[in-house]
C-alpha positions in Angstrom: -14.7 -9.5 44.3 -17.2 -11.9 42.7 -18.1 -9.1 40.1 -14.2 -8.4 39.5 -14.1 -12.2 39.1 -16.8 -12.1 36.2 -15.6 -9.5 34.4 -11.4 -10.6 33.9 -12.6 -13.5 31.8 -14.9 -11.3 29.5 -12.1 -8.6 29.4 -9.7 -11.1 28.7 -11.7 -12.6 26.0 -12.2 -8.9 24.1 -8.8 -8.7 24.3 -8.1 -11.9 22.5 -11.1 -10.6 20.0 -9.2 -7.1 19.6 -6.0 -8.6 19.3 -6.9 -11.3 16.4 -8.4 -8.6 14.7 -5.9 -6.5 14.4 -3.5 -9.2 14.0 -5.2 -10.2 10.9 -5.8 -7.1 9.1 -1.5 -6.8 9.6 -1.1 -10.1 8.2 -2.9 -8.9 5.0 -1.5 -5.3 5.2 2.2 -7.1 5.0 0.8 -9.4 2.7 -0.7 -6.8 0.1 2.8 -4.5 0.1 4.7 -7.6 -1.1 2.2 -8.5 -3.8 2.6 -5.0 -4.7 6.4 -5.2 -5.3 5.9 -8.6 -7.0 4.2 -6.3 -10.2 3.1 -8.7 -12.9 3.3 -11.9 -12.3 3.1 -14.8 -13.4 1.1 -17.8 -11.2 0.8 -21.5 -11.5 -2.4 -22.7 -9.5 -5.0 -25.6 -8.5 -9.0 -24.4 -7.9 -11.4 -27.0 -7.2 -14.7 -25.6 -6.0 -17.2 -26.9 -3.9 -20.9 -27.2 -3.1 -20.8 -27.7 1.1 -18.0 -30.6 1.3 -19.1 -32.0 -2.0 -16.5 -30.8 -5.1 -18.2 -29.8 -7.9 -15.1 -28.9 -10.5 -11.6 -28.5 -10.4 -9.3 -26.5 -12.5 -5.3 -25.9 -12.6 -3.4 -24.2 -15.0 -1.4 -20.5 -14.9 -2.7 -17.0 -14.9 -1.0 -13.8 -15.6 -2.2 -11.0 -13.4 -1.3 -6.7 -13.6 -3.2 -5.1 -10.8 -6.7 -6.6 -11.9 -6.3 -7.6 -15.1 -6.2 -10.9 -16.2 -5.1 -14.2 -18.7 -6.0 -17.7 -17.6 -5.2 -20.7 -19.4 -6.5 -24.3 -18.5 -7.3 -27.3 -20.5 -11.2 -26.5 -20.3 -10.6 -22.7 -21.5 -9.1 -19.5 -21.6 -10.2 -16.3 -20.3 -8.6 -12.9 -20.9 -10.1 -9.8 -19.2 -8.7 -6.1 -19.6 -10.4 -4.4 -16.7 -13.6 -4.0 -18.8 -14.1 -7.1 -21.0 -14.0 -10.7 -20.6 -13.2 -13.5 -23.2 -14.2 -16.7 -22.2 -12.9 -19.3 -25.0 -14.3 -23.1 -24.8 -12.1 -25.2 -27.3 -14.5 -28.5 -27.0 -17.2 -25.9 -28.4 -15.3 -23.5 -30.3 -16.8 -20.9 -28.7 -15.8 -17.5 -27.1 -18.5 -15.8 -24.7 -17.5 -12.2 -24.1 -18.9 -10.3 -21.1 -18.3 -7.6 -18.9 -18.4 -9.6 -15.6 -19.2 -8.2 -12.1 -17.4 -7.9 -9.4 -18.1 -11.2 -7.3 -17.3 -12.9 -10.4 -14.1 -11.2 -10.6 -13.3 -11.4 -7.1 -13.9 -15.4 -7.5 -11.3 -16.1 -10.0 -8.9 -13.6 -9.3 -6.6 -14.4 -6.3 -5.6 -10.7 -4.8 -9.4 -9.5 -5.3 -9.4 -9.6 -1.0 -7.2 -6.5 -1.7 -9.8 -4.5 -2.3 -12.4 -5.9 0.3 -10.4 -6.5 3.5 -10.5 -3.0 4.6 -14.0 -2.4 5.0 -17.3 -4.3 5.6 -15.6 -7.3 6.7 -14.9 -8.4 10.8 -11.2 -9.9 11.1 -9.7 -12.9 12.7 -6.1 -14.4 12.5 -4.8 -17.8 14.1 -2.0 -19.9 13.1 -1.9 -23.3 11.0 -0.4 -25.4 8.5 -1.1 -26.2 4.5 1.0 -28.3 2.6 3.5 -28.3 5.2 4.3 -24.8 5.8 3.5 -22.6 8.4 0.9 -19.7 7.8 -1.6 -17.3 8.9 -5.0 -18.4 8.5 -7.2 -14.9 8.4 -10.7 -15.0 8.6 -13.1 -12.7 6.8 -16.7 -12.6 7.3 -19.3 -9.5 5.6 -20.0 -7.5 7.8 -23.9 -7.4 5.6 -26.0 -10.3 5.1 -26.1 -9.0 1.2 -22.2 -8.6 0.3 -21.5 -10.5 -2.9 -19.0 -12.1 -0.8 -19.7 -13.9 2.3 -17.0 -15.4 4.0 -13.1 -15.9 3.0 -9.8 -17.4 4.2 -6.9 -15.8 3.3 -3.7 -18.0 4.1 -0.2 -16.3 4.4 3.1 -18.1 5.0 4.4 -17.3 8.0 8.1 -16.8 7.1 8.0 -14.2 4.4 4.2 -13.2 4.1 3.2 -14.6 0.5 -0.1 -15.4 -0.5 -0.7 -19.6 0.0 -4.2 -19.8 -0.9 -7.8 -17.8 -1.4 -10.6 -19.5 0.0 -14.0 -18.0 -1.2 -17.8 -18.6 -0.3 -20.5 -17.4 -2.7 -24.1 -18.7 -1.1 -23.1 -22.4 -0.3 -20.5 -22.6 -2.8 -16.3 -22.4 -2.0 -14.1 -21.6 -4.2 -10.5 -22.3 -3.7 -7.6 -21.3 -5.2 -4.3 -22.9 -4.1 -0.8 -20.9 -5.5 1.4 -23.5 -6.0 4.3 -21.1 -7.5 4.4 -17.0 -8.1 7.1 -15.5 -10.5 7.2 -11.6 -10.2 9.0 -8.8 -11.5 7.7 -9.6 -15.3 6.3 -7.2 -17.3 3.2 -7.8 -19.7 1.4 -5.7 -22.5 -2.7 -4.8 -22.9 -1.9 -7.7 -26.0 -1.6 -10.4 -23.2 -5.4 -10.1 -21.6 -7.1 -9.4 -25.0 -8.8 -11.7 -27.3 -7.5 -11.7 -30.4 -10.0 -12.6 -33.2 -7.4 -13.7 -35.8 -5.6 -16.3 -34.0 -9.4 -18.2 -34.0 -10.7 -17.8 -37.2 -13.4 -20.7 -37.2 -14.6 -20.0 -33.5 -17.9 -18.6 -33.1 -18.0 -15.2 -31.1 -20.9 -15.2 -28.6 -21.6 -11.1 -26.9 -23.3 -12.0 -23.8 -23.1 -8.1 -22.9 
């Protein structure tokens, strides 16, 4: 009896464990299958990053986004990137650095990158909370592999219809955050909209970092 006694409360608790995890990866399967009939869109957002609970930067502005392509525009820059190449455009230096950038720095700007990543190499946990007000699923991601580009990350979900809240992202001992404050779908953009075009910036200098 004293053994049946011990073991309830550490079955109980793997249930819990089982149950969050497959809670969560739900909550993100329902999530992703909405964002996939949103098709372009079009997303107004606020991304302060921080260094433990110390913010180091903030940004806001819009980004369009098709699949993983991308066009942000902010009062510090603009960045377009067409799956291969990114344009990086400072206007208080009148600059534009292009790259080709890697995945962890893709997957810390862009907010549906956990698409890609929630399936594998990461454990899973889901629990209920608020932001802003609304109710939502807070899911929990943590690697799996001590060297995964990505650490840890917090997806939130709103409860009552399974959009994306905000992306919560840890590089080393930095967070990036990136609130959606509103998500227009159902638009439809042109390879034009996430390239760099040259002409429209004749006196900037062009900087190949590749």
């Amino acid at each position: 009896n004293r053994k049946k006694n011990y073991l309830l409360p550490v079955l109980s608790l793997f249930c819990m464990t089982l149950n969050a995890k497959n809670d969560g990866q739900k909550i993100l399967d329902d999530a992703a299958k909405r964002i996939e009939r949103y098709g372009d869109v079009c997303v107004e957002f606020k991304a302060p990053a921080f260094n433990g609970t110390e913010e180091q930067g903030r940004m806001e502005g819009k980004m369009l986004l098709q699949g993983m392509k991308y066009h942000l525009n902010t009062p510090e820059l603009i960045t377009w990137y067409n799956g291969t190449t990114q344009w990086t455009l400072v206007p208080d230096n009148k600059e534009v650095n292009v790259t080709e950038p890697t995945i962890a720095e893709i997957q810390s700007v862009h907010p549906y990158s956990f698409l890609s990543l929630y399936k594998n190499g990461y454990d899973i946990e889901a629990r209920e909370s608020k932001l802003r007000g609304q109710d939502v699923y807070e899911v929990h991601l943590m690697a799996k592999k001590k060297n995964a580009s990505l650490q840890e990350i917090y997806v939130d979900v709103r409860k009552s219809d399974y959009a994306l809240f905000c992306i919560r992202v840890r590089q080393g001992k930095t967070w990036n955050r990136i609130s959606l404050e509103t998500i227009q779908g159902g638009l439809k953009f042109s390879e034009a909209d996430f390239t760099f075009k040259k002409e429209q910036y004749p006196d900037y200098e062009i900087i190949d970092l590749r």
